[in-house]
Backbone as numpy.savetxt, mean C-alpha at the origin, in Angstrom:
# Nx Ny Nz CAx CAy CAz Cx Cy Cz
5.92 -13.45 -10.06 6.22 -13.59 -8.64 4.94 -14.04 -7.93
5.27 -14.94 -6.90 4.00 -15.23 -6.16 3.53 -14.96 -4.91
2.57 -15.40 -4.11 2.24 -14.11 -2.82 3.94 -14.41 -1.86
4.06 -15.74 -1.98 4.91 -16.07 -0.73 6.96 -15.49 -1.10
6.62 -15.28 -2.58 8.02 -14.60 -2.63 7.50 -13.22 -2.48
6.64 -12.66 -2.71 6.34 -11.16 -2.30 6.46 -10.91 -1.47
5.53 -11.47 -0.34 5.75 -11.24 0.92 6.97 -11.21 1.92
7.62 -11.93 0.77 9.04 -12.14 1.37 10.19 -11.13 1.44
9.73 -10.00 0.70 10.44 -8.47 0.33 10.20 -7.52 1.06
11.12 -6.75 1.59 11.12 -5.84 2.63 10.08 -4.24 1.82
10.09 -3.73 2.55 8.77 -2.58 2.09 9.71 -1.73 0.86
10.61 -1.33 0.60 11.30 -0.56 -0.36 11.21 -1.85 -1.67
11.94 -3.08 -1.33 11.50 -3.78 -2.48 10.57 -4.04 -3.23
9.36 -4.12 -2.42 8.05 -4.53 -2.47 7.30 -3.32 -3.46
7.61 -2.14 -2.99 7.37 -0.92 -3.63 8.29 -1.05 -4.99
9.70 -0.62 -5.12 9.82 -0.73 -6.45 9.51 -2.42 -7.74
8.76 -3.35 -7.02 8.25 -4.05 -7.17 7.34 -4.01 -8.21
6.75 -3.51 -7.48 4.55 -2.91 -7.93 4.77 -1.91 -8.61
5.96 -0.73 -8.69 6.00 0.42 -9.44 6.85 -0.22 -10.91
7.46 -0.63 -10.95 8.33 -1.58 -11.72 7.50 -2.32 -13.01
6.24 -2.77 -12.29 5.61 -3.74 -13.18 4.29 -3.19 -13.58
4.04 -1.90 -12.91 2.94 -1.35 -13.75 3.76 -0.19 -14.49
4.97 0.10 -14.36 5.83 0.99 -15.55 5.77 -0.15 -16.87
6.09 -1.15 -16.82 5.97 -2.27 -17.92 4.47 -2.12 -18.98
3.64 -2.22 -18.68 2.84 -1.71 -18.96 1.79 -2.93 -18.20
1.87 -3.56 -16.90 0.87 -4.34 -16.71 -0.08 -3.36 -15.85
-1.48 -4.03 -16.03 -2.45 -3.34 -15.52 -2.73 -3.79 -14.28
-3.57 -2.96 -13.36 -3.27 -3.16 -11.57 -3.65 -4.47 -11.62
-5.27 -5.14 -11.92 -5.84 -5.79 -11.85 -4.96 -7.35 -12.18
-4.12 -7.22 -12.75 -3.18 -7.95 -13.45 -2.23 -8.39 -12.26
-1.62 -6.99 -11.91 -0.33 -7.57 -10.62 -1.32 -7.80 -9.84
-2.16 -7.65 -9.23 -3.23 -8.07 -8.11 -3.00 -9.58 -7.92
-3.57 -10.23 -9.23 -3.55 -11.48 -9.77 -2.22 -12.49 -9.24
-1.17 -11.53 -9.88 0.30 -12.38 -10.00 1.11 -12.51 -8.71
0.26 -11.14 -8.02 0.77 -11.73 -6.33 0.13 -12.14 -5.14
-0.90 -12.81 -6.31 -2.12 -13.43 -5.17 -2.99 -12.86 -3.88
-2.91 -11.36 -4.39 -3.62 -10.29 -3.29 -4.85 -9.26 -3.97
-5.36 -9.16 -2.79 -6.67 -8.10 -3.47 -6.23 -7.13 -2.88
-7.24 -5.66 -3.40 -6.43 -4.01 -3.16 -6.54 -3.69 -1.55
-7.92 -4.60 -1.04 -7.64 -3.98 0.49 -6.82 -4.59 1.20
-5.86 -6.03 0.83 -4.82 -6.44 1.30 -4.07 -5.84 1.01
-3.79 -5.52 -0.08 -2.39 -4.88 -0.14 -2.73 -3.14 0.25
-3.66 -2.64 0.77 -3.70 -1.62 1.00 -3.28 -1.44 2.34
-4.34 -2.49 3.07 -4.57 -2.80 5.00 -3.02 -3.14 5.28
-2.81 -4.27 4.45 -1.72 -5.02 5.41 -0.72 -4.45 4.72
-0.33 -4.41 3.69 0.98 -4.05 3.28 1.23 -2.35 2.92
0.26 -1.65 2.70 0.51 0.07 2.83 0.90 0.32 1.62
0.57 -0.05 0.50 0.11 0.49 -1.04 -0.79 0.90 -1.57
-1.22 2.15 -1.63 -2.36 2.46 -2.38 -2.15 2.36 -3.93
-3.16 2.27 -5.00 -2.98 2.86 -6.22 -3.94 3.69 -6.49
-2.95 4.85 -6.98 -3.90 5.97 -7.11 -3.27 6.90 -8.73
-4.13 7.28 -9.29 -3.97 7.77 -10.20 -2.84 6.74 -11.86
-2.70 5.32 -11.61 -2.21 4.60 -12.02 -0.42 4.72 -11.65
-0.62 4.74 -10.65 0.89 4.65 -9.77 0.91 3.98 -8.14
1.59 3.53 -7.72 1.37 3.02 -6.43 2.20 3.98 -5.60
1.25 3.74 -4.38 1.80 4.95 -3.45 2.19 4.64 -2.37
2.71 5.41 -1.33 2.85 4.27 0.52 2.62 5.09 0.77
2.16 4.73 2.27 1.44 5.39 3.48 2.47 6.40 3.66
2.28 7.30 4.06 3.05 8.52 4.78 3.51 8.31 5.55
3.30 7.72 6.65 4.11 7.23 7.87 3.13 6.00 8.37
3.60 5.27 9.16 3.24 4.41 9.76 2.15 4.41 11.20
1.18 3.85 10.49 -0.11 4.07 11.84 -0.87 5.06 11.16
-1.05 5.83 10.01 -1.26 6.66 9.19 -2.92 5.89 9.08
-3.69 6.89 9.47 -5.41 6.60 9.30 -5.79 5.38 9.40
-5.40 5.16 11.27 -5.67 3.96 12.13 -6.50 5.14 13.27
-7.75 4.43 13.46 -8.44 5.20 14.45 -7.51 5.72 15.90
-6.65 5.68 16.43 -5.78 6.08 16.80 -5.55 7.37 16.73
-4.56 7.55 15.63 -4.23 8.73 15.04 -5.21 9.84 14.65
-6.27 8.91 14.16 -7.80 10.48 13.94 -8.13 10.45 15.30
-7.95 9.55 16.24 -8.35 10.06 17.36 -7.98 11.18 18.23
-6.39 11.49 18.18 -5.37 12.25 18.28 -5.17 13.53 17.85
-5.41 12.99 16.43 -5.97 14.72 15.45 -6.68 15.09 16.48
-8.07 14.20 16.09 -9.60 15.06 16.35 -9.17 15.77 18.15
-8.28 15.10 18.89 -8.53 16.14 20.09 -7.34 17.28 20.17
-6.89 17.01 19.29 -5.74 18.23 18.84 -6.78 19.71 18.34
-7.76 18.92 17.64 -8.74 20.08 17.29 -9.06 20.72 18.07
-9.53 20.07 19.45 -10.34 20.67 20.39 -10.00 21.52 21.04
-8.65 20.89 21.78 -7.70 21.75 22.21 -7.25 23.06 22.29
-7.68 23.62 20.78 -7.48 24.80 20.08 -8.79 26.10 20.50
């Protein structure tokens, strides 16, 4: 698959995608390659981490955007 059909997949596809093809046995560095993205793209823009040799998604959306620690951090204060 290539970046522009990837990109073309809604976030559930996209995910069993990347989980799909490193169950196969390809290595990250490998799908990186085949969908024409590096890890902080597909981390920043599209919300996949790989961690522990599995891909993961963000928890929710806006998830550790200075924003949100901003929000925490005065939630702290508050207290």
């Amino acid at each position: 698959m290539n970046k522009e059909d990837y990109l073309k997949l809604d976030t559930d596809s996209a995910y069993k995608f990347l989980s799909s093809e490193l169950a196969e046995g390809k290595e990250f560095s490998q799908l990186l390659d085949s969908i024409g993205m590096s890890k902080v793209e597909l981390e920043k823009k599209q919300g996949f981490y790989y961690i522990k040799g599995k891909i993961m998604r963000k928890p929710f959306k806006g998830y550790a955007t200075p924003k949100v620690e901003e929000k925490f951090q005065g939630l702290q204060r508050e207290k």
